[in-house]
C-alpha positions in Angstrom: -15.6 -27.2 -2.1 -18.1 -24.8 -0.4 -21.7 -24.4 -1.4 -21.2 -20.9 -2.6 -19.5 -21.9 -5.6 -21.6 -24.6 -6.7 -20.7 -26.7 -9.6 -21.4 -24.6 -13.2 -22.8 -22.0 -11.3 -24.3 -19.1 -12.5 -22.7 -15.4 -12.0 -22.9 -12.3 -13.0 -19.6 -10.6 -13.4 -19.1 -7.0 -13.8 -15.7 -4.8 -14.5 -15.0 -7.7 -16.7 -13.3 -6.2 -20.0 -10.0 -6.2 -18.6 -7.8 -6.6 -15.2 -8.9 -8.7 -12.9 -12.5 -9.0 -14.4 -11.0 -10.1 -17.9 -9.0 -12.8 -15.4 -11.8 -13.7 -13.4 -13.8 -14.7 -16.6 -10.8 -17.0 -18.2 -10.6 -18.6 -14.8 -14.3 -19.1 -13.7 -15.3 -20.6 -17.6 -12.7 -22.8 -17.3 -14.0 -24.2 -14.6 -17.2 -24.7 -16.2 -19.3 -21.5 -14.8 -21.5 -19.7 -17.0 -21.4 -15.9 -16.6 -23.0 -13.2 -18.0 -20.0 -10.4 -18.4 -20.6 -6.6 -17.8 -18.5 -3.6 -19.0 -18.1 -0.4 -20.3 -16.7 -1.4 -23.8 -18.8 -4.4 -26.0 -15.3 -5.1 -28.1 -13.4 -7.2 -25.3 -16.6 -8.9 -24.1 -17.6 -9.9 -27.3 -13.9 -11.4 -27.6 -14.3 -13.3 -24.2 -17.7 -14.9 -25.5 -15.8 -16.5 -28.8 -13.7 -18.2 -26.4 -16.5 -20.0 -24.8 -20.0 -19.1 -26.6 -21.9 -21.7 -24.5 -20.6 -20.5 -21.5 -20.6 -16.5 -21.9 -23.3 -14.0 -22.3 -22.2 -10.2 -23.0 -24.4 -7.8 -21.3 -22.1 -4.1 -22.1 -23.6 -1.3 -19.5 -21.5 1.5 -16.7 -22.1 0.4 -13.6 -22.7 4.1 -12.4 -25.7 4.9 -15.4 -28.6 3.1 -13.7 -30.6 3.1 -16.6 -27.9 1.3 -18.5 -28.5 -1.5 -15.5 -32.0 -1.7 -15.4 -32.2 -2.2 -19.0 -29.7 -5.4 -18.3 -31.8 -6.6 -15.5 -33.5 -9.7 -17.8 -29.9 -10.8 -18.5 -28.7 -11.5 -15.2 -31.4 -15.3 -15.8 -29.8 -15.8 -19.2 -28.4 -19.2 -17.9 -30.9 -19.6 -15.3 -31.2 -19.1 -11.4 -28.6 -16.6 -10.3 -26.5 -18.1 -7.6 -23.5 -15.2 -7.7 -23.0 -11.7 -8.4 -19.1 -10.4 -8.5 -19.2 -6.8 -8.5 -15.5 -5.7 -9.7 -15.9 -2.7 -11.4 -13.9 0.4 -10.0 -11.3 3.0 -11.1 -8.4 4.4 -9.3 -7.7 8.4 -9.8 -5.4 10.0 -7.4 -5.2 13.4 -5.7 -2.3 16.1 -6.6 -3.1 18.4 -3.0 -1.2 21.2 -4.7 -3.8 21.4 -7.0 -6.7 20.0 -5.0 -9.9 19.1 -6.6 -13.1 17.6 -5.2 -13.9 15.8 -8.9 -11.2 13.6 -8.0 -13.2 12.1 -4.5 -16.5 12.5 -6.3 -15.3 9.8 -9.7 -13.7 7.5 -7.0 -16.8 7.4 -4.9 -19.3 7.3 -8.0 -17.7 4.5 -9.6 -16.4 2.1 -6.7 -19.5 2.8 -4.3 -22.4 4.1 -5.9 -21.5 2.2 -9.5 -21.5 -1.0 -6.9 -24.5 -0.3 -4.7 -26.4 0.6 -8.3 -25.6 -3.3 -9.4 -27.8 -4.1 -6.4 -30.6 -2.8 -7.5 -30.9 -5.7 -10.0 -28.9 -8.3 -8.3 -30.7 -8.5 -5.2 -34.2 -9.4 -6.8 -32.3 -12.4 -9.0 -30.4 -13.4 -5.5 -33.4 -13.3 -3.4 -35.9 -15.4 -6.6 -32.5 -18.2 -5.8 -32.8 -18.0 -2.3 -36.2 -19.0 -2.3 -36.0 -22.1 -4.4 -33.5 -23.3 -1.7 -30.5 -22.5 -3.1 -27.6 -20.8 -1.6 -26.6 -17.1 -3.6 -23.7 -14.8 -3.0 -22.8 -11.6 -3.5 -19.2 -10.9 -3.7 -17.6 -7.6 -3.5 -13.8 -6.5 -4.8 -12.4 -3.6 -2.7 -8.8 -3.0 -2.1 -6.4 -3.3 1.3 -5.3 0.4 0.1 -7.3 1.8 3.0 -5.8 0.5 5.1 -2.9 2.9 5.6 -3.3 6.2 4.8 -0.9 6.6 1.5 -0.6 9.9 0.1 -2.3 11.0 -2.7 -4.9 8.4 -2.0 -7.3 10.1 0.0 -10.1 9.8 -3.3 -9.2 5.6 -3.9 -9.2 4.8 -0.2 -11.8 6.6 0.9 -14.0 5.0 -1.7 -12.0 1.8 -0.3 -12.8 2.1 2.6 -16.5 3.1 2.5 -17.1 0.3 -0.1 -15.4 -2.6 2.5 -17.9 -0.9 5.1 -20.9 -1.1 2.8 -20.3 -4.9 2.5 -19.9 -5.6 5.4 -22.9 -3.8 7.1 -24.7 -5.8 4.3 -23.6 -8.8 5.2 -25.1 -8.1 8.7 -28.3 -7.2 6.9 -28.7 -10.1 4.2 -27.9 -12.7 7.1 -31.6 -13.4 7.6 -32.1 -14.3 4.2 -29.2 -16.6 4.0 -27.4 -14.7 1.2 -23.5 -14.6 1.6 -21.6 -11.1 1.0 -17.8 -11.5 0.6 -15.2 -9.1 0.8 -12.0 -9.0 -1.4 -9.1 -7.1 -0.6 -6.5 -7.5 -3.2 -2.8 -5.6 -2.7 -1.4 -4.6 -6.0 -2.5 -6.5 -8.9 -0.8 -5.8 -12.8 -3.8 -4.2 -14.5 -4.2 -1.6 -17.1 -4.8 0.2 -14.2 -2.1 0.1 -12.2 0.3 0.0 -15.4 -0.1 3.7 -15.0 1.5 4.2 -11.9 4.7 5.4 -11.8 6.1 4.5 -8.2 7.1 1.2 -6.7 4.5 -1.8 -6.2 5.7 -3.9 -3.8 4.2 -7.8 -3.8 2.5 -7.2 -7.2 0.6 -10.4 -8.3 -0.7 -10.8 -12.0 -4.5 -10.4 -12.6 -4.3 -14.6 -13.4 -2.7 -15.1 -9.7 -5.0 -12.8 -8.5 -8.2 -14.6 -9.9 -7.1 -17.9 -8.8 -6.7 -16.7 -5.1 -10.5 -15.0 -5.5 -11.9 -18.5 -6.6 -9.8 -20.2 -4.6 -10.8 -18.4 -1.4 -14.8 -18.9 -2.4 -14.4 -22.2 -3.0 -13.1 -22.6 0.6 -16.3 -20.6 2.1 -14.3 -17.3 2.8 -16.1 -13.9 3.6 -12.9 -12.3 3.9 -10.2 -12.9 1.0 -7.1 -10.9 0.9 -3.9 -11.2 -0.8 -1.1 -11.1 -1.0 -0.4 -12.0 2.3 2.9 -10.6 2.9 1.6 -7.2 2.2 -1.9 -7.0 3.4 -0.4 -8.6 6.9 2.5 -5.6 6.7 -0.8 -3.0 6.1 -2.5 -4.4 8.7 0.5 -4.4 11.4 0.8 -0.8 10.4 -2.9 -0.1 10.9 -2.2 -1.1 14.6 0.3 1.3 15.2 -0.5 4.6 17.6 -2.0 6.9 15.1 0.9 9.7 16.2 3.7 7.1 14.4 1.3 6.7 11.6 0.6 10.0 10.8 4.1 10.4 10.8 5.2 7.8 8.6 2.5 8.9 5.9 4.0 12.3 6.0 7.2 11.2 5.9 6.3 9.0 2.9 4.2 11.9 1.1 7.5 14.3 1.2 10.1 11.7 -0.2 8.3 11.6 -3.2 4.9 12.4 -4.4 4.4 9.1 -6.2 2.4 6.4 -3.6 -0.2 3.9 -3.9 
């Protein structure tokens, strides 16, 4: 197992009421990791901590009110030394160009990249207090392979997508020097509350459960880069080779057969 996930580590988790967050949390505490849990609505954390009350600490705030975060900053050392921050709070709100509206861009970017670089502000000071006792911190970053190709109706989610995976990894670059890790994940399409209201296909869906595993499973290996599942972020990424003539073609293609896309 790699240093980054240490043995009962401690992490900060945000996004984790539900989806993937609400996985990450059943499958990091059973692993013995203490987190302190982050979302929007203090109901489903509070259910989370009765299932392990020794291992979970509630700590309800949005990720894009930074004063709701600062106030939260003390509770990131609940267990002790931070050694890992998993910033998975986001949204997903799609563009109808018939009846275009900026609003759409601007809650997309607000929440998955200013709501993420906001968590910073707090986690970077807990990181960097780790760092200098010798121990190895991490912060860890849930994007999306959406970007990837340009889907229709997308151009709000996958532009924040895309900006987001760039943020990371020009922070990577950045945090190098002081030895703190910055991961990327990528996941395809994941069964969330989320995605349960999209009303096209999903190809290559994986549960929120799968996907947790493959998260852990990839930073227990020592990963920067985690993306699954395979089959479809490999077909994305074959695509993304293309001349951008055929892809611009296929998108359009894609847009006028239906108006439904990731």
């Amino acid at each position: 197992m790699s240093k980054r996930v240490l043995p009962k580590s401690n992490i900060w988790l945000t996004g984790a009421s539900s989806g993937i967050g609400e996985a990450l949390v059943h499958e990091l505490a059973n692993h013995g990791h203490k987190l302190v849990v982050t979302g929007r609505r203090e109901e489903p954390l509070n259910e989370l901590a009765v299932h392990w009350p020794a291992q979970i600490h509630t700590a309800v705030a949005d990720t894009t009110n930074r004063a709701e975060l600062s106030a939260l900053a003390d509770s990131l050392n609940h267990f002790g030394d931070l050694d890992m921050v998993i910033l998975n709070a986001g949204t997903c709100k799609y563009l109808e160009v018939a009846e275009y509206d900026s609003s759409i861009i601007e809650a997309n970017l607000n929440t998955n990249v200013l709501g993420t670089a906001r968590c910073l502000d707090i986690a970077l000071p807990a990181l960097r207090a780790t760092r200098a006792k010798g121990k190895p911190a991490s912060v860890v970053i849930v994007s999306s392979s959406a970007w990837w190709f340009p889907f229709s109706r997308a151009e709000g989610y996958g532009a924040s997508k895309a900006a987001l995976t760039y943020f990371s990894q020009s922070l990577r670059a950045d945090l190098a020097a002081e030895g703190i890790d910055v991961v990327v994940v990528s996941p395809g399409f994941v069964k969330t509350p989320l995605t349960d209201q999209n009303d096209f296909a999903m190809p290559f869906m994986v549960s929120a459960k799968e996907a947790a595993l493959r998260i852990h499973q990839g930073l227990a290996k020592g990963k920067r880069e985690i993306a699954f599942p395979r089959r479809f972020t490999w077909t994305l990424k074959a695509l993304g080779c293309l001349p951008q003539r055929l892809i611009d073609r296929m998108a359009a293609s894609m847009a006028r057969k239906t108006d439904n896309h990731l």
